[in-house]
FINUZA-322882 format. One record per residue (C-alpha): residue number from 1; z, y, x; residue in three letters. Coordinates in steps of 0.25 Angstrom, whole numbers, plus 5000, padded with zeros to 4 digits. Layout:
% residues N
[rec NUM; [Z; Y; X]; "ALA"]
...
END
This chain:
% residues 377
[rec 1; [4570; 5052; 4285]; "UNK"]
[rec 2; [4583; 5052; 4276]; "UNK"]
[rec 3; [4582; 5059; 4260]; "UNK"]
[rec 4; [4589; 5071; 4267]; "UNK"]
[rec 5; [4577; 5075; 4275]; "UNK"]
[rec 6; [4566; 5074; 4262]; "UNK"]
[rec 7; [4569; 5087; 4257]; "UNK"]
[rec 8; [4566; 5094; 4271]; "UNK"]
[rec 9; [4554; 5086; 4275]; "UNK"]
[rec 10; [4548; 5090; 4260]; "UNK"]
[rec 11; [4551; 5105; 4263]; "UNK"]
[rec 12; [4547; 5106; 4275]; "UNK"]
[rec 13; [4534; 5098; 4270]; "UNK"]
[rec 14; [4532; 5108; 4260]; "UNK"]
[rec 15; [4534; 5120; 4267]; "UNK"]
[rec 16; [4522; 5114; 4277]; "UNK"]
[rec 17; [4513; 5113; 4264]; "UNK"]
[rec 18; [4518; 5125; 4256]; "UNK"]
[rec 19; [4517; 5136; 4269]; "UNK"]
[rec 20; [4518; 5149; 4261]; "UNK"]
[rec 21; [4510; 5155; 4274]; "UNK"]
[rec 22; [4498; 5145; 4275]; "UNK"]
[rec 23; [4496; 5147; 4258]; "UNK"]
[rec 24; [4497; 5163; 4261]; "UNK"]
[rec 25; [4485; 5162; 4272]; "UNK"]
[rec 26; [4476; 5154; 4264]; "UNK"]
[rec 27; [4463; 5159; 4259]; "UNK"]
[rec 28; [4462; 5162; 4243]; "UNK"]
[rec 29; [4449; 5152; 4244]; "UNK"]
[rec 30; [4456; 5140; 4250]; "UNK"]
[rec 31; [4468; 5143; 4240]; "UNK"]
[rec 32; [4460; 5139; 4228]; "UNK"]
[rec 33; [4450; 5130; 4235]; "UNK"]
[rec 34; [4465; 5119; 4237]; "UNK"]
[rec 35; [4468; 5120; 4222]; "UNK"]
[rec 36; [4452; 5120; 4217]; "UNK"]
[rec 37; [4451; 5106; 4224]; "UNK"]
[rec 38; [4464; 5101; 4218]; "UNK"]
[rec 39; [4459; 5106; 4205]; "UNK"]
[rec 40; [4446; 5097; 4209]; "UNK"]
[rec 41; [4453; 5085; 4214]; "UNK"]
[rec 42; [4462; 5085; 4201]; "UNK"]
[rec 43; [4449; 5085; 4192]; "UNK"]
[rec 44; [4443; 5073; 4201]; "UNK"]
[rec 45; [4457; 5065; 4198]; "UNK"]
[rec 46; [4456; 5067; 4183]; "UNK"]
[rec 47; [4443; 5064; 4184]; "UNK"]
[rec 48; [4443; 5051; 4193]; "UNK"]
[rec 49; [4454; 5045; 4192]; "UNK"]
[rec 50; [4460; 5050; 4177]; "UNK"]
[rec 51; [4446; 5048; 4171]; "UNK"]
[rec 52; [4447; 5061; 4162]; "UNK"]
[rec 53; [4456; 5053; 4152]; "UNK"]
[rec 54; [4468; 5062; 4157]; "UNK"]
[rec 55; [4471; 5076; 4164]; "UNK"]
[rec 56; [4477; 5074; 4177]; "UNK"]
[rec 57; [4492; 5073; 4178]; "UNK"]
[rec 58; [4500; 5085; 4178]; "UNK"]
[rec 59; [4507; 5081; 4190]; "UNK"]
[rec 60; [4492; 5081; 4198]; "UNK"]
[rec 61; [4491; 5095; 4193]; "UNK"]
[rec 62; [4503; 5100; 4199]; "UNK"]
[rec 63; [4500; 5092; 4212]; "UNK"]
[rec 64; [4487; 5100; 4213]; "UNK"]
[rec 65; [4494; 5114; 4210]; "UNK"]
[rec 66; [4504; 5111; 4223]; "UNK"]
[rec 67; [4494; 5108; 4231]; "UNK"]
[rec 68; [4486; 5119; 4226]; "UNK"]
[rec 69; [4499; 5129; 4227]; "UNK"]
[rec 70; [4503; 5123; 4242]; "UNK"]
[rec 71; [4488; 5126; 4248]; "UNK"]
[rec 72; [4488; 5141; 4242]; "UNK"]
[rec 73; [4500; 5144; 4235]; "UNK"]
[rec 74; [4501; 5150; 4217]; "UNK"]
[rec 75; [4486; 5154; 4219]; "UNK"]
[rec 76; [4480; 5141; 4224]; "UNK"]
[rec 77; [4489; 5132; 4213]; "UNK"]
[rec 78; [4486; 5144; 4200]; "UNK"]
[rec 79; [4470; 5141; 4208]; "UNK"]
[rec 80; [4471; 5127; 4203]; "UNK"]
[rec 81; [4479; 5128; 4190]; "UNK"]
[rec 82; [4468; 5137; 4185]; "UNK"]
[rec 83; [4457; 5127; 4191]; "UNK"]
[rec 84; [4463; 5117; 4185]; "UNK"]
[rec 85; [4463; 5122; 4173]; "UNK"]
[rec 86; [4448; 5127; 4172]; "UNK"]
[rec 87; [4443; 5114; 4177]; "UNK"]
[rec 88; [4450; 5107; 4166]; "UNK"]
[rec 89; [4444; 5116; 4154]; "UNK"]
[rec 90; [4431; 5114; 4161]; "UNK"]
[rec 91; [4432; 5098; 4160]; "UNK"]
[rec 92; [4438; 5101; 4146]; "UNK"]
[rec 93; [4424; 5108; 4141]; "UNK"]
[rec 94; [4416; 5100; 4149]; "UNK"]
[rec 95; [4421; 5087; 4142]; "UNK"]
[rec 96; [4421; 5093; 4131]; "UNK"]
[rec 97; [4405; 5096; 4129]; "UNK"]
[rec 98; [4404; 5083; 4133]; "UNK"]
[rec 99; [4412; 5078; 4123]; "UNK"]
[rec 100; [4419; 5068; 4134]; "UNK"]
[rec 101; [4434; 5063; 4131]; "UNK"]
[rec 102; [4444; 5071; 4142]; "UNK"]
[rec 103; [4457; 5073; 4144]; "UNK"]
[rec 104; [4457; 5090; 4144]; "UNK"]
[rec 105; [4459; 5100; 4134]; "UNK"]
[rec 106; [4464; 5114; 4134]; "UNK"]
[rec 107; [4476; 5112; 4130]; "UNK"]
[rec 108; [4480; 5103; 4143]; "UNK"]
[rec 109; [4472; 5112; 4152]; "UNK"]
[rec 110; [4480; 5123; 4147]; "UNK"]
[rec 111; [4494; 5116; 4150]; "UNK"]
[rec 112; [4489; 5111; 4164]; "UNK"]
[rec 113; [4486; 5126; 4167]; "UNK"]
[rec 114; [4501; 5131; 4163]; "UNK"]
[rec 115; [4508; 5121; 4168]; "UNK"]
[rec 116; [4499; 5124; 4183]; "UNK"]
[rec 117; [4500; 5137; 4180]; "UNK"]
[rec 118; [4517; 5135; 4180]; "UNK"]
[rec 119; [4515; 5128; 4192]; "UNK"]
[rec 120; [4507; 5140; 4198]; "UNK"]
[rec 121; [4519; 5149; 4195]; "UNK"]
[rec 122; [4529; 5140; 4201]; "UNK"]
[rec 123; [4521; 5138; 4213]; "UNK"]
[rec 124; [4518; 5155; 4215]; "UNK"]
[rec 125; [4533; 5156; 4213]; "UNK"]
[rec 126; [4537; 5146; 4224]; "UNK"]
[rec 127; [4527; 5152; 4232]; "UNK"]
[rec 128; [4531; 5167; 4231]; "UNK"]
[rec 129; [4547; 5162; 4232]; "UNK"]
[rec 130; [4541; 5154; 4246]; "UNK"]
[rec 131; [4534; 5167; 4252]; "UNK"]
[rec 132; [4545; 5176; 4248]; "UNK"]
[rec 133; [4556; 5168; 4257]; "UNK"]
[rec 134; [4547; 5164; 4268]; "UNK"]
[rec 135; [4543; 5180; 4269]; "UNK"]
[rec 136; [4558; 5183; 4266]; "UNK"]
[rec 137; [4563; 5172; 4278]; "UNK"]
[rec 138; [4552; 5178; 4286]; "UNK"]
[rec 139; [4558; 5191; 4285]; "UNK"]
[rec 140; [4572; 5185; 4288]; "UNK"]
[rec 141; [4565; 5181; 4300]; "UNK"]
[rec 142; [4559; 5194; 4303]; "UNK"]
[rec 143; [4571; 5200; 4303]; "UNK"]
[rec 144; [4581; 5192; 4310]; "UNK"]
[rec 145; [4572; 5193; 4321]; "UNK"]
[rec 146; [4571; 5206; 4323]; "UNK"]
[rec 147; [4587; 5205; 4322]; "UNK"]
[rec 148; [4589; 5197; 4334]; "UNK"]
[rec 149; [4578; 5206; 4342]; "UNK"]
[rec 150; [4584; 5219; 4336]; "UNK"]
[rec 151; [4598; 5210; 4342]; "UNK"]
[rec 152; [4593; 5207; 4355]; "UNK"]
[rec 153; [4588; 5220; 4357]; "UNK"]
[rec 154; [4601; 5225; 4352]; "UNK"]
[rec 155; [4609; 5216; 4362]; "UNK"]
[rec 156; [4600; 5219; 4375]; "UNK"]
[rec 157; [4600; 5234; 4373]; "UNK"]
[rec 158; [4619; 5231; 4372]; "UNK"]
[rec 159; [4617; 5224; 4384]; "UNK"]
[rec 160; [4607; 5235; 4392]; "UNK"]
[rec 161; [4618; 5245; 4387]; "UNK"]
[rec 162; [4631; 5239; 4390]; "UNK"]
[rec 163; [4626; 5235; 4404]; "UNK"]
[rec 164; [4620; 5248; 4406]; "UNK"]
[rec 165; [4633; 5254; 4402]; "UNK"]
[rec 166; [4642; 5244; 4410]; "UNK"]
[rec 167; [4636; 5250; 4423]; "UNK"]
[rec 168; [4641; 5264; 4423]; "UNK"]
[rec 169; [4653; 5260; 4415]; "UNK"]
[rec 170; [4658; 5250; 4428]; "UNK"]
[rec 171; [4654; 5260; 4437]; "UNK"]
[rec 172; [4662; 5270; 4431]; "UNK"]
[rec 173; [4674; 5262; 4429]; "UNK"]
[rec 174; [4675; 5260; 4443]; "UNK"]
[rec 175; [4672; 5274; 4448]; "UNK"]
[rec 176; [4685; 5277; 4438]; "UNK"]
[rec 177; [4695; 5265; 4445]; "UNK"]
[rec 178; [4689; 5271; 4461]; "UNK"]
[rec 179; [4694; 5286; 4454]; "UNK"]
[rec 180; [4706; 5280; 4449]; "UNK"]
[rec 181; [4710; 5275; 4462]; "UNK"]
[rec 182; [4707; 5286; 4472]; "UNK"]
[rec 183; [4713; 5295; 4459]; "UNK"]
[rec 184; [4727; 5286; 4462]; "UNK"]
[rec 185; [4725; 5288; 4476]; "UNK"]
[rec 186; [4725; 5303; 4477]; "UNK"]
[rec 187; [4737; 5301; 4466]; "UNK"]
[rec 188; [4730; 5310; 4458]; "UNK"]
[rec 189; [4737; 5303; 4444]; "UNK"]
[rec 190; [4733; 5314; 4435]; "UNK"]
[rec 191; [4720; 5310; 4435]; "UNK"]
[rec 192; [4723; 5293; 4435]; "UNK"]
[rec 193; [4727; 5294; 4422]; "UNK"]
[rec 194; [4714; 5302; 4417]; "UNK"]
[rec 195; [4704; 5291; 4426]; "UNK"]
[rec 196; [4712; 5280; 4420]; "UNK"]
[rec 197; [4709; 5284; 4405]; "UNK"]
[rec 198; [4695; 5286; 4410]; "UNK"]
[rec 199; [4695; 5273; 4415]; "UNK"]
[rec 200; [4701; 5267; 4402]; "UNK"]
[rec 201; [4689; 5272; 4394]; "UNK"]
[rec 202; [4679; 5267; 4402]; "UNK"]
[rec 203; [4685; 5253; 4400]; "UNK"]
[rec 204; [4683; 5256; 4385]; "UNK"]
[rec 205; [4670; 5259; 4387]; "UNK"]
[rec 206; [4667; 5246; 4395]; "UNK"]
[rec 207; [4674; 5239; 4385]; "UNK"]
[rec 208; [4665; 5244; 4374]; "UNK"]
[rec 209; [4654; 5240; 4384]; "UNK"]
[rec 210; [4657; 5225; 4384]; "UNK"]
[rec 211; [4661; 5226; 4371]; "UNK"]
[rec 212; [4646; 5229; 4368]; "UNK"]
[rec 213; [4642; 5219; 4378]; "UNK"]
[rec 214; [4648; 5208; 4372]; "UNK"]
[rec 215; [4646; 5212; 4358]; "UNK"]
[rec 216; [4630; 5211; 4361]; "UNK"]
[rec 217; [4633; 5195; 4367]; "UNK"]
[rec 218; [4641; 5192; 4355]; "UNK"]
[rec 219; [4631; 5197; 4346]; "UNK"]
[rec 220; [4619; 5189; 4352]; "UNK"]
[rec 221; [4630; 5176; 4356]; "UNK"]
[rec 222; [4629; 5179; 4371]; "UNK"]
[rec 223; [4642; 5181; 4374]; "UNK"]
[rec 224; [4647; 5174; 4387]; "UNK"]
[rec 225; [4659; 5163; 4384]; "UNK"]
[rec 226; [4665; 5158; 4397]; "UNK"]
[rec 227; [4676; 5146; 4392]; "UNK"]
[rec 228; [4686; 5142; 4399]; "UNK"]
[rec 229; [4700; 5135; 4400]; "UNK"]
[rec 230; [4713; 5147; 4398]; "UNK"]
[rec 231; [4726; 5150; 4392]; "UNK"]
[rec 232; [4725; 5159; 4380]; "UNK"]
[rec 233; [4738; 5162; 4381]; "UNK"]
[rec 234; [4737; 5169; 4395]; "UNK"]
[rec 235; [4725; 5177; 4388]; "UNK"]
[rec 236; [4733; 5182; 4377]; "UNK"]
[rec 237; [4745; 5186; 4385]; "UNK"]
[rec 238; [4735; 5194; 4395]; "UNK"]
[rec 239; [4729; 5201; 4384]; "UNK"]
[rec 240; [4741; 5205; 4377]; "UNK"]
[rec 241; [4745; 5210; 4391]; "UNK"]
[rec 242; [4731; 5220; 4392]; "UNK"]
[rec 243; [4733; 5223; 4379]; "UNK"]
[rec 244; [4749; 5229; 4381]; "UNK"]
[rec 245; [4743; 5234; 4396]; "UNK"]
[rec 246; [4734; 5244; 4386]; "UNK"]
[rec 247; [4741; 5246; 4374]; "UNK"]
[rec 248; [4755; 5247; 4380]; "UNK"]
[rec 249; [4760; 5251; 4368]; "UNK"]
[rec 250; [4756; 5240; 4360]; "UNK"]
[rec 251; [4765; 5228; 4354]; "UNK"]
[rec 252; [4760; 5213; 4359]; "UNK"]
[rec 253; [4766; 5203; 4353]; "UNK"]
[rec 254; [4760; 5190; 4359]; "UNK"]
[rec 255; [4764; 5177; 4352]; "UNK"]
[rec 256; [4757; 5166; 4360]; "UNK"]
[rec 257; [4764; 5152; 4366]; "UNK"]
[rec 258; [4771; 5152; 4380]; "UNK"]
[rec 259; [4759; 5141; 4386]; "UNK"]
[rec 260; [4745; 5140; 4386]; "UNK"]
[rec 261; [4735; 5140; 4376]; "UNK"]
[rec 262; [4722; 5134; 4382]; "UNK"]
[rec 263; [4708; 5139; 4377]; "UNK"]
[rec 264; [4695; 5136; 4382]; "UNK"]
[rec 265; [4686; 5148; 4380]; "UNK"]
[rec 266; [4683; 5163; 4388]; "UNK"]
[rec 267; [4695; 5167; 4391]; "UNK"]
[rec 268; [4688; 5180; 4396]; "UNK"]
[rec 269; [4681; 5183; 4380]; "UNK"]
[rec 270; [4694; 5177; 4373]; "UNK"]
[rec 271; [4704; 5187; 4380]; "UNK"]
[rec 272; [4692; 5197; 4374]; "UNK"]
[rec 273; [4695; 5193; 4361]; "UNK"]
[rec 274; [4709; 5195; 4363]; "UNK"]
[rec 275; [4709; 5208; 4370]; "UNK"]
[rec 276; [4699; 5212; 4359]; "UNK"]
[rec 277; [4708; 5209; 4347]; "UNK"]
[rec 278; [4721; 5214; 4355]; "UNK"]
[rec 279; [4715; 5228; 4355]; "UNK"]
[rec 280; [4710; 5228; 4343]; "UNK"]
[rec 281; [4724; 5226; 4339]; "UNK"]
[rec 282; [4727; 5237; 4346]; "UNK"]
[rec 283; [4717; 5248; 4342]; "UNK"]
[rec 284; [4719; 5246; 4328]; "UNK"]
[rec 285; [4734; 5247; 4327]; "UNK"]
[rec 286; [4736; 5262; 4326]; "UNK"]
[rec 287; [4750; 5259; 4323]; "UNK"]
[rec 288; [4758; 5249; 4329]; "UNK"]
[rec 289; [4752; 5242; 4342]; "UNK"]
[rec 290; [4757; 5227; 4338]; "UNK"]
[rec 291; [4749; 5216; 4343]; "UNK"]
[rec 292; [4751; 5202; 4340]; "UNK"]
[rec 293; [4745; 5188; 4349]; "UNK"]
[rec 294; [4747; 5176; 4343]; "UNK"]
[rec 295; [4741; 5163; 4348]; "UNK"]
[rec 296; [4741; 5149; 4345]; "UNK"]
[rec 297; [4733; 5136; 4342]; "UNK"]
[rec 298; [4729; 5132; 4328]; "UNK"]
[rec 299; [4722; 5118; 4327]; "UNK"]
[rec 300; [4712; 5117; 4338]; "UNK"]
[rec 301; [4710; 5133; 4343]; "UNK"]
[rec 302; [4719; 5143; 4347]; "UNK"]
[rec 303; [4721; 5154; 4340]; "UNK"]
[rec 304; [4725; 5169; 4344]; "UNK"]
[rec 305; [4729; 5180; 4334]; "UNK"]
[rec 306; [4731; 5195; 4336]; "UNK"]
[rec 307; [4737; 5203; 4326]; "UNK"]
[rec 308; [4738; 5217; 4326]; "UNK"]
[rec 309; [4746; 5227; 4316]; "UNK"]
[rec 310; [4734; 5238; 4314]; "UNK"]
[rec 311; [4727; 5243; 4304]; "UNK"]
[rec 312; [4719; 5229; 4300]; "UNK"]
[rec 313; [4707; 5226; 4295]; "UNK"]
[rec 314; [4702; 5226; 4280]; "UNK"]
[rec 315; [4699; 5212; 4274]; "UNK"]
[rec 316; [4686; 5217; 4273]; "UNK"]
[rec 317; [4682; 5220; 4286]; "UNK"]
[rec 318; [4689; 5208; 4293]; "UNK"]
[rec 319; [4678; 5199; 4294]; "UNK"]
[rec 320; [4669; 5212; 4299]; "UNK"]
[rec 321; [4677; 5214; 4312]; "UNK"]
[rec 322; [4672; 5204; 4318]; "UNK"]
[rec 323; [4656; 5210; 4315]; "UNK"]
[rec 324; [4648; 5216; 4327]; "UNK"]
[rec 325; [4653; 5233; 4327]; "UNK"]
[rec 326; [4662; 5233; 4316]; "UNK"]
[rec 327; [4672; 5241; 4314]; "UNK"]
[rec 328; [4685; 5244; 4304]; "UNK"]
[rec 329; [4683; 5256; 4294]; "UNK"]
[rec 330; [4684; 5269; 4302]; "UNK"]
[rec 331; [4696; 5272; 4295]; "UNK"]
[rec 332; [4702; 5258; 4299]; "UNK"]
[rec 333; [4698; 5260; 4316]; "UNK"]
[rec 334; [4696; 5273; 4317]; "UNK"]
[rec 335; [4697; 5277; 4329]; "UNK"]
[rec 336; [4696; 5263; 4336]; "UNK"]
[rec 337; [4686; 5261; 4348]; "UNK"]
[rec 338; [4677; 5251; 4348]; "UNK"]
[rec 339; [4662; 5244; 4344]; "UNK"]
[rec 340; [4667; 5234; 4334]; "UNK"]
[rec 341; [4662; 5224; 4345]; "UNK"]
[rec 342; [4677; 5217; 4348]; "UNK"]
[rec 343; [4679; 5208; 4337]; "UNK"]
[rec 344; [4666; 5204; 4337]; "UNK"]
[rec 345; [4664; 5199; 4351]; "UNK"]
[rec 346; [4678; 5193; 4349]; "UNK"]
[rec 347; [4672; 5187; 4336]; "UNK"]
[rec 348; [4657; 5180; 4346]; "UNK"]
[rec 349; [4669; 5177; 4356]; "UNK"]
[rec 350; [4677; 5168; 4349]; "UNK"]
[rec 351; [4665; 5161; 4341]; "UNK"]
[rec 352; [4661; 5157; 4355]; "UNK"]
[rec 353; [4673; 5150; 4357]; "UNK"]
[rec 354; [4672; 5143; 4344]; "UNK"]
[rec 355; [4684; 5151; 4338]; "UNK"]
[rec 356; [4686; 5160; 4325]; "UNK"]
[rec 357; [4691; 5174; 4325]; "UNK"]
[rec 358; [4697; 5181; 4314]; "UNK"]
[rec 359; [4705; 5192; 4309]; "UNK"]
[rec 360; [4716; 5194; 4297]; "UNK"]
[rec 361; [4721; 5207; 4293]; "UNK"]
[rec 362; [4724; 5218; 4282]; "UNK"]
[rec 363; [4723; 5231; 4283]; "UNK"]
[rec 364; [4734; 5239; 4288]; "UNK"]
[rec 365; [4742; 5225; 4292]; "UNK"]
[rec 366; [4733; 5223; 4305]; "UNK"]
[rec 367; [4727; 5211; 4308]; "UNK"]
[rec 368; [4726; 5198; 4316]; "UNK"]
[rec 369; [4714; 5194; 4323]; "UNK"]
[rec 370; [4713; 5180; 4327]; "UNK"]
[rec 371; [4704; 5171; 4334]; "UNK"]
[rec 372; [4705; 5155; 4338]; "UNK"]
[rec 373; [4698; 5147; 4350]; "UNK"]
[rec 374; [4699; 5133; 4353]; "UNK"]
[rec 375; [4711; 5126; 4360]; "UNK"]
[rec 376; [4710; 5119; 4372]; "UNK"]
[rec 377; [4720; 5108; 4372]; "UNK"]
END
C-alpha cells in the first residue's frame, strides 16, 4: 500500500466509525451509558496503573471524549466531560476527609472541564457541518433523480408524439405527390403551383418533426452514428448544390480543393450539419444572400467553415446557440422558423465524431460557423 493511498483508507475508515446515521438512531440511554464507562475505565487507570500520585494524561482524556463523540455524537462526549468532571470532585472530597495525599484539586478539575468542554464544542460543530452536507448531498441526490425521470419521461412522451405525428404526416405527403401527378396529367397547371406550396410546407413540418426526434436522442445520447469511409468534398459540393436548388437567388461561394478529402464518420449526420448551418446562413441574412464554404485540413482533422454576411450574433449569446431551444433576441430573428433545435443537434453530432464546433461573429458583420472532424489519411 503506497503513502498515496493512507489518506483515503483513514477516511474512509472514519466515515465507517463516525456514520452520522447510526449516531442519530441510537437510543439517548446507550449515548451516555459509552461515555459513563470511559469515564469509569479512566478512573480505574489512574487508579491502577498511575497509583493516584498523578491525574491521568490530558491525551487519555481526549482519547475518551472521541470515542464517547463517535458512539453518540456532542451529547454522548459533553456526557462524559461533565462525569468526568463530578467524579473527580468526588474523589477530591473524599480524600480529603480522609486526609490521603492525592493528585486532584479543584482548580485542575476545573481546567479538565474547559478544555473537554472546548473539545465538546468542536466535536458538536463537526458534527452539525457533517449532517448539514450529507442531508444537502442527499438532496442533490434527490433531485438529480427526479431530473433524469422527469428527462426520461420528457424523451418518451417526444418520441410517442413525433412517431404519432410521422404517421399522418407521410400519409399526407404522398396523397399530395398522387395529386400532383394526376393534377399534371389532366394539365391542370393553375393548381400545380398551389399543391406544390402545399407540398413545401409539409416538408417543413417533417422537418420540424425530425428536428424534434433527434433533438430528444441528443439530449439523452442516443443518437444513431453510422461511420464510414467518404469524400467530404463530394458532400460539400452536393449541399452547395441543394442549397442554390432552394434559394435560387442566393450567392455560393465554394472554396474547397479540386481532389478528395477523405473522412471517416456518418456521411448521412455530417451533411446534416452542413445543410443545418448552410440555412441558417440563409434565414438570417435579410439582406444580401452570400454564402461562403471553406474547407481544408489543419493538423490531424479537417476543418469546414461556413460564413455568412447576416445579421450575426452578440458575443453574448455565441456560446448559448449551441444550448437545447435557444434562440436569438426576438428583435435579432424575428421572423425566422425554428425550435432552436439545429445547432444543438449539430453540436451532440460532431462530439460523437470526436470534433469541435464553433462559431465567430459580430453583430451586424455575420458570422462563421465552423466545425473539425478527424482526417483519414
Amino acid at each position: 500500500m503506497g503513502l498515496k493511498s493512507l489518506p483515503a483508507l483513514g477516511s474512509q475508515l472514519f466515515d465507517k466509525v463516525w456514520n452520522d446515521d447510526r449516531i442519530s438512531s441510537r437510543r439517548g440511554g446507550f449515548c451516555i451509558l459509552v461515555p459513563l464507562l470511559c469515564s469509569l475505565v479512566l478512573l480505574c487507570a489512574e487508579i491502577w496503573f498511575f497509583r493516584g500520585s498523578m491525574p491521568a494524561p490530558y491525551l487519555v482524556v481526549f482519547i475518551i471524549l472521541i470515542v464517547s463523540a463517535c458512539f453518540g455524537g456532542a451529547r454522548s462526549a459533553f456526557a462524559a466531560s461533565v462525569f468526568s468532571f463530578i467524579v473527580t470532585v468526588i474523589l477530591q472530597f473524599f480524600f480529603q476527609s480522609r486526609a490521603v495525599p492525592h493528585p486532584y484539586n479543584l482548580s485542575s478539575s476545573l481546567l479538565y472541564l474547559a478544555e473537554a468542554l472546548f473539545f465538546t464544542a468542536l466535536i458538536h460543530g463537526f458534527q452539525l457541518q457533517r449532517l448539514q452536507n450529507r442531508r444537502h448531498l442527499r438532496a442533490l441526490e434527490e433531485s438529480q433523480q427526479k431530473m433524469i425521470v422527469h428527462e426520461r419521461g420528457h424523451d418518451n412522451f417526444v418520441h410517442r408524439a413525433v412517431h404519432e405525428l410521422k404517421s399522418p404526416v407521410t400519409v399526407l405527403k404522398a396523397y399530395l405527390q398522387l395529386l400532383m401527378v394526376h393534377l399534371q396529367k389532366e394539365n391542370l397547371q393553375a393548381h400545380v403551383g398551389t399543391v406544390e406550396k402545399m407540398d413545401a410546407q409539409v416538408d417543413k413540418i417533417f422537418h420540424l418533426i425530425t428536428d424534434m426526434l433527434d433533438g430528444a436522442k441528443a439530449g439523452s445520447g442516443s443518437l444513431h452514428i453510422l461511420m464510414n469511409d467518404f469524400d467530404l468534398n463530394e458532400s460539400l459540393r452536393l449541399c452547395a448544390a441543394n442549397l442554390k436548388a432552394s434559394y435560387p437567388n442566393s450567392v455560393i461561394d465554394l472554396e474547397i480543393s479540386a481532389g478528395e478529402l477523405l473522412v471517416y464518420a456518418d456521411r448521412e449526420r455530417i451533411e446534416q450539419v452542413i445543410n443545418n448551418l448552410l440555412t441558417n446562413g440563409i434565414k438570417y441574412s435579410p439582406g444580401e444572400k452570400y454564402i461562403r464554404i471553406w474547407a481544408g485540413i489543419e493538423g490531424n482533422s479537417v476543418i469546414v467553415r461556413v460564413k455568412d454576411r447576416g445579421m450575426g450574433i452578440p458575443e453574448d449569446k455565441q456560446a448559448a446557440v449551441f444550448e437545447q431551444f435557444f434562440r436569438v433576441d426576438p428583435d435579432l430573428g424575428q421572423g425566422v422558423p425554428g425550435l432552436g433545435l439545429g445547432l444543438f443537434i449539430c453540436t451532440d453530432i460532431i462530439r460523437r465524431h470526436q470534433g469541435e464546433i464553433g462559431v465567430i461573429s459580430k453583430e451586424g458583420e455575420g458570422a462563421e460557423f465552423w466545425f473539425t472532424i478527424p482526417y483519414r489519411v
